[in-house]
Short mmCIF file of the C-alpha atoms (twelve columns), coordinates in Angstrom:
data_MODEL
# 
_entry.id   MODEL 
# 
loop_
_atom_site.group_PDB 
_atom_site.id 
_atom_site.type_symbol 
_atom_site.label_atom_id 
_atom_site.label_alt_id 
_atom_site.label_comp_id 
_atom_site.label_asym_id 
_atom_site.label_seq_id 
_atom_site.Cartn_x 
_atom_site.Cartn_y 
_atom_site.Cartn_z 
_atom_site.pdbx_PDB_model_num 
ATOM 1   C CA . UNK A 1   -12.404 29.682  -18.281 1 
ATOM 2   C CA . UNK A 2   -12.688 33.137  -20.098 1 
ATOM 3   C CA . UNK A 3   -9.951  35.455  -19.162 1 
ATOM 4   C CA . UNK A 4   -10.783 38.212  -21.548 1 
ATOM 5   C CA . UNK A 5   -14.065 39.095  -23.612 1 
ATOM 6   C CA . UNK A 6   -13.077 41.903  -26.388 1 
ATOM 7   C CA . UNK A 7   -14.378 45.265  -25.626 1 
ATOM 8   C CA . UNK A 8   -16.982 46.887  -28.327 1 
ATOM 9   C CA . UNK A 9   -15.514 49.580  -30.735 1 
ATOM 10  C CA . UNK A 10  -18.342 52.160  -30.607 1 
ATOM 11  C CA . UNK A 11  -19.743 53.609  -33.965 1 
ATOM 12  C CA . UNK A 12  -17.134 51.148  -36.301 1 
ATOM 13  C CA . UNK A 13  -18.005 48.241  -38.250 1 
ATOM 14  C CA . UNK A 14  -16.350 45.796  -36.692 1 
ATOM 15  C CA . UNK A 15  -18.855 45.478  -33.795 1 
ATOM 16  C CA . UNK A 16  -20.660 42.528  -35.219 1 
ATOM 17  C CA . UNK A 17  -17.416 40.590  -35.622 1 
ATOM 18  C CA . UNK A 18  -16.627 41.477  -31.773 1 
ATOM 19  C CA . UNK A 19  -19.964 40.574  -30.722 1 
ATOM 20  C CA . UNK A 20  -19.670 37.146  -32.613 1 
ATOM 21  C CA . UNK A 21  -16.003 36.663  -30.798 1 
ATOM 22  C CA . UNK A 22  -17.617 37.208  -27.618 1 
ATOM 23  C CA . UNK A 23  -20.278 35.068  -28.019 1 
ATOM 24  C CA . UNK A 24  -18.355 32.461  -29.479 1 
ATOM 25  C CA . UNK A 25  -16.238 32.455  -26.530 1 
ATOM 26  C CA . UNK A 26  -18.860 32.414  -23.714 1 
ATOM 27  C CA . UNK A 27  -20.376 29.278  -25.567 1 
ATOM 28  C CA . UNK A 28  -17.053 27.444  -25.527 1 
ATOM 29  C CA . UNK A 29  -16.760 28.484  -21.731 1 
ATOM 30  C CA . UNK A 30  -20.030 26.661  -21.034 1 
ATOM 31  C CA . UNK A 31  -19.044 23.387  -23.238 1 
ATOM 32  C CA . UNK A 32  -15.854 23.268  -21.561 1 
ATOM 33  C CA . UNK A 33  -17.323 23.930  -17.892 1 
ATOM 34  C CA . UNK A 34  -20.205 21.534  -18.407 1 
ATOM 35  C CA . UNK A 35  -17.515 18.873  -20.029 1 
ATOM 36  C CA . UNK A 36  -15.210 18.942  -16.912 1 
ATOM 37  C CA . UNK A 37  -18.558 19.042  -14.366 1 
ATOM 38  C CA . UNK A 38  -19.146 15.723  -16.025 1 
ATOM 39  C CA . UNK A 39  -16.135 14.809  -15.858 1 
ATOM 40  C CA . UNK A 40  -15.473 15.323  -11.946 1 
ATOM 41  C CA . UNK A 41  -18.642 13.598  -11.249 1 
ATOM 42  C CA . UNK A 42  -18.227 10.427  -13.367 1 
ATOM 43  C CA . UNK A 43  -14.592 10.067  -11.262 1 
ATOM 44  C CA . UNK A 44  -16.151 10.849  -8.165  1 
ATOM 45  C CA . UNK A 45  -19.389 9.663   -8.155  1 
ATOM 46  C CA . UNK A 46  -17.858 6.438   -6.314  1 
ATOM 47  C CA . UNK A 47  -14.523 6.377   -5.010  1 
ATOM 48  C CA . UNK A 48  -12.990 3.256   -3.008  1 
ATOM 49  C CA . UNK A 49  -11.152 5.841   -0.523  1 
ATOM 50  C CA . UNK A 50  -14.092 7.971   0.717   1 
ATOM 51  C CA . UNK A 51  -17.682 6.833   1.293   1 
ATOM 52  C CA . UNK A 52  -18.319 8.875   4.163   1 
ATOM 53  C CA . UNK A 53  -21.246 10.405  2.151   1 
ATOM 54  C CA . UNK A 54  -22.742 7.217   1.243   1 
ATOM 55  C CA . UNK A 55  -22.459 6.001   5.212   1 
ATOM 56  C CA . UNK A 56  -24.346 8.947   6.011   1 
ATOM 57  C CA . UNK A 57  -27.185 8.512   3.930   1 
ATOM 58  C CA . UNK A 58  -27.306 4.722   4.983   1 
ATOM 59  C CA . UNK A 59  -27.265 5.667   8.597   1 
ATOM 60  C CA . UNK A 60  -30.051 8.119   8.470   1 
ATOM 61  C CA . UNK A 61  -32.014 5.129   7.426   1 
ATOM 62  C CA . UNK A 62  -30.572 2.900   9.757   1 
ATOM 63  C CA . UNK A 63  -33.118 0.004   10.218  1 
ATOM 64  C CA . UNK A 64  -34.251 0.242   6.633   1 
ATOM 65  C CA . UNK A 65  -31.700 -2.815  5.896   1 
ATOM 66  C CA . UNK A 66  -30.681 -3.689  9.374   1 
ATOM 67  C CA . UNK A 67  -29.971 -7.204  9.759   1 
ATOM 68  C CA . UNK A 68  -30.911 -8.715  13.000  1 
ATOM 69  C CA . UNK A 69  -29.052 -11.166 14.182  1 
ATOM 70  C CA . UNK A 70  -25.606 -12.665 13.150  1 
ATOM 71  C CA . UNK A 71  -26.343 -14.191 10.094  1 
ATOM 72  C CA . UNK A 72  -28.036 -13.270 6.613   1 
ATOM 73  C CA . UNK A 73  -29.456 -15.343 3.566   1 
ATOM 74  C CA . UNK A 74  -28.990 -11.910 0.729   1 
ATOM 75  C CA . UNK A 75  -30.819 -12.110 -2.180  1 
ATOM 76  C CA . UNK A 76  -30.284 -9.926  -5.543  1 
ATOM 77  C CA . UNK A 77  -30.789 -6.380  -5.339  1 
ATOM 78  C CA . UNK A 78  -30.540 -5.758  -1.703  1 
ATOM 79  C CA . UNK A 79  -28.600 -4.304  0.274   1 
ATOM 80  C CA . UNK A 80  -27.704 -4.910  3.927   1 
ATOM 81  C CA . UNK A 81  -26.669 -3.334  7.191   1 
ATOM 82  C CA . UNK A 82  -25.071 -4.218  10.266  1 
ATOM 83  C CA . UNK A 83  -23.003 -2.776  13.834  1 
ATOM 84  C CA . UNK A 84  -21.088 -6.134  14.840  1 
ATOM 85  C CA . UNK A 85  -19.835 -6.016  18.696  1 
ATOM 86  C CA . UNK A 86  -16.445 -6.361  19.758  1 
ATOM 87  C CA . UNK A 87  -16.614 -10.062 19.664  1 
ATOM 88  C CA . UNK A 88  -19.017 -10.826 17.149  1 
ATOM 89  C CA . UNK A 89  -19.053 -12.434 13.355  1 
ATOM 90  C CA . UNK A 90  -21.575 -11.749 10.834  1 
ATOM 91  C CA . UNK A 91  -21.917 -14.958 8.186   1 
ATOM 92  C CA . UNK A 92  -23.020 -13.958 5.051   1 
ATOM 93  C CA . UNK A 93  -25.453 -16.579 3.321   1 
ATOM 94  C CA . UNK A 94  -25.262 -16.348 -0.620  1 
ATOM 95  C CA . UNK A 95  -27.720 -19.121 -2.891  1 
ATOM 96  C CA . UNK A 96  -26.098 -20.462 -5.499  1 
ATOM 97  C CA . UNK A 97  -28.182 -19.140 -8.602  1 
ATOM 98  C CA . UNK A 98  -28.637 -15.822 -7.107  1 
ATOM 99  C CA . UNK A 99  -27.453 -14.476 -10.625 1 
ATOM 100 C CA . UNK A 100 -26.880 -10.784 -9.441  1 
ATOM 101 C CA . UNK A 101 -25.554 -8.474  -7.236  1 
ATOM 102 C CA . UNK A 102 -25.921 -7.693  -3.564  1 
ATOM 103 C CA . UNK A 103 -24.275 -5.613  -0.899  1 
ATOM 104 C CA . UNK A 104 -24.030 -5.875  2.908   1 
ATOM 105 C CA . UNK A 105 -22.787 -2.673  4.932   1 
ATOM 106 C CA . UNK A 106 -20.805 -2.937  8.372   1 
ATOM 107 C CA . UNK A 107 -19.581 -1.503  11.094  1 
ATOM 108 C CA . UNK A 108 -16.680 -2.717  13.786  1 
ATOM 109 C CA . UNK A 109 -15.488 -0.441  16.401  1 
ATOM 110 C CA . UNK A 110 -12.078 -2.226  17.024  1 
ATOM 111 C CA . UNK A 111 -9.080  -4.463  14.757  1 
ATOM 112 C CA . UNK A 112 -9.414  -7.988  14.509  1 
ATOM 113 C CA . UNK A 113 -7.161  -10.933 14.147  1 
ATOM 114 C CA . UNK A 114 -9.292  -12.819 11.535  1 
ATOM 115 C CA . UNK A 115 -12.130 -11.820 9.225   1 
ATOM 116 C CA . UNK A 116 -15.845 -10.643 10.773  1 
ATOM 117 C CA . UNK A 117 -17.981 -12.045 8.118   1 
ATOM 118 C CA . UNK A 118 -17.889 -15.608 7.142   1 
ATOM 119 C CA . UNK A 119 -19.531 -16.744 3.614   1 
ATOM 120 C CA . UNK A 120 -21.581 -19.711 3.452   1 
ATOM 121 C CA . UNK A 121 -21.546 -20.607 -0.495  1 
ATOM 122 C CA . UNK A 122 -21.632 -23.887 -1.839  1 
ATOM 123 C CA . UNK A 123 -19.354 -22.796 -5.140  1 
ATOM 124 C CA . UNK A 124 -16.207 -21.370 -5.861  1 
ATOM 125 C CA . UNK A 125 -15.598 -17.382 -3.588  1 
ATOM 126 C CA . UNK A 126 -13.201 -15.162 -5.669  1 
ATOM 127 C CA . UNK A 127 -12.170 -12.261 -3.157  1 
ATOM 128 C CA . UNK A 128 -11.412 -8.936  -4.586  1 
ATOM 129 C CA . UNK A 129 -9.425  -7.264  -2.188  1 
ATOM 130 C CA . UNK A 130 -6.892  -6.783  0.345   1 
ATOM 131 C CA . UNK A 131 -7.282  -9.097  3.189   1 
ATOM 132 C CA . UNK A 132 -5.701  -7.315  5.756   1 
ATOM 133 C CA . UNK A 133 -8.365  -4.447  5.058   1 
ATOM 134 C CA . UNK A 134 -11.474 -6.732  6.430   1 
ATOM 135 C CA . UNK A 135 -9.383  -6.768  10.106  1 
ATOM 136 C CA . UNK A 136 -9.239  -2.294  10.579  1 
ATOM 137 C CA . UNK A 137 -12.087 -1.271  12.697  1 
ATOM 138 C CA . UNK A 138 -14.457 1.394   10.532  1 
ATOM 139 C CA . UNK A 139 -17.638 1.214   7.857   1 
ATOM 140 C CA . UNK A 140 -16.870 -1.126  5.291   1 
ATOM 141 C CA . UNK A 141 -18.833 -1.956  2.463   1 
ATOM 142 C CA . UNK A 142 -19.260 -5.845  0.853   1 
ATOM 143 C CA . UNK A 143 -20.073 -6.303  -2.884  1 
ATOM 144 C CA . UNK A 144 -21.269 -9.337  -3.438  1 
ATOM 145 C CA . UNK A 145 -21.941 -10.823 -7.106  1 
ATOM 146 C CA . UNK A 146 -22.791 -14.630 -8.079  1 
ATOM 147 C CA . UNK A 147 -22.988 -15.435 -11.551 1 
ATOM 148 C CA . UNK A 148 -21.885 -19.351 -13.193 1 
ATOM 149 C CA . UNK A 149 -21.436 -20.794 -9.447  1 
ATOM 150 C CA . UNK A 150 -18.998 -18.478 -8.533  1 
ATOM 151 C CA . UNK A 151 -19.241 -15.709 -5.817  1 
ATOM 152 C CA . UNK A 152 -17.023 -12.508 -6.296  1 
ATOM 153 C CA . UNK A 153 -16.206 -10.640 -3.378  1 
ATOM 154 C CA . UNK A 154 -15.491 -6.938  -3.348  1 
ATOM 155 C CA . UNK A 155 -14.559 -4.955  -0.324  1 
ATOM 156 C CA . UNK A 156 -14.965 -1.495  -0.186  1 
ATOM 157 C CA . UNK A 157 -13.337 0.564   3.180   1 
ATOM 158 C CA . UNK A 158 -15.255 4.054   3.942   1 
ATOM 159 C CA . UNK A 159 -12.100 4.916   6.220   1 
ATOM 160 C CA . UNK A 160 -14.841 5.914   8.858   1 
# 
């Protein structure tokens, strides 16, 4: 930030050289500025504790990804969305071989004693997370990657 730009000495030779200081300065300003911009975005751009952005541009395209029923064979590159009732489960099909990365996005509206997605995976599921998290009601966010017959499990809560 510039806190002080020198002022010009009118009719003296040293106006070029204050000119040049002034200059200078502005241009580190901007490198600086544009450096930290960068910086706050690259930390930002996804954080685990807020998502409430992210929500809202999912749910203003609601039944873009909406899964239908209770249950859902995902495939690479896709994502997925889904409001579970009070008493429902949502089982989460993943192929072995899938090779990449897919994500499935839900919503409970109360606590539960046990998980609300079940995975059906015939190799080895490495979760990523705290358990207790998948039981709070809110938006929560599932990351799902297969690679080598194993299935790692990220959860992501939007505190929604």
């Amino acid at each position: 930030m510039i806190n002080q730009l020198y002022t010009f000495s009118g009719g003296s030779y040293v106006v070029a050289d204050e000119w040049n200081a002034n200059f200078s300065a502005l241009q580190t300003s901007n490198v600086n500025c544009d450096q930290a911009i960068t910086d706050a975005n690259n930390i930002v751009a996804f954080p685990d504790s807020d998502l409430s952005q992210l929500y809202a541009a999912l749910n203003a395209q609601l039944n873009s990804f909406q899964i239908p029923g209770t249950s859902v064979v995902v495939s690479a590159e896709n994502e997925y969305w889904k409001v579970l009732g009070d008493s429902q489960t949502l089982t989460i099909s993943v192929p072995t071989g899938m090779n990449g990365e897919s994500r499935v996005v839900f919503k409970t509206g109360n606590d539960r004693s046990v998980r609300p997605i079940t995975f059906s995976y015939s190799g080895t599921i490495n979760y990523i997370d705290d358990t207790n998290t998948w039981k709070k009601a809110g938006v929560k966010f599932v990351f799902l990657y297969e690679t080598n017959n194993n299935l790692y499990v990220k959860l992501l809560s939007t505190g929604a």
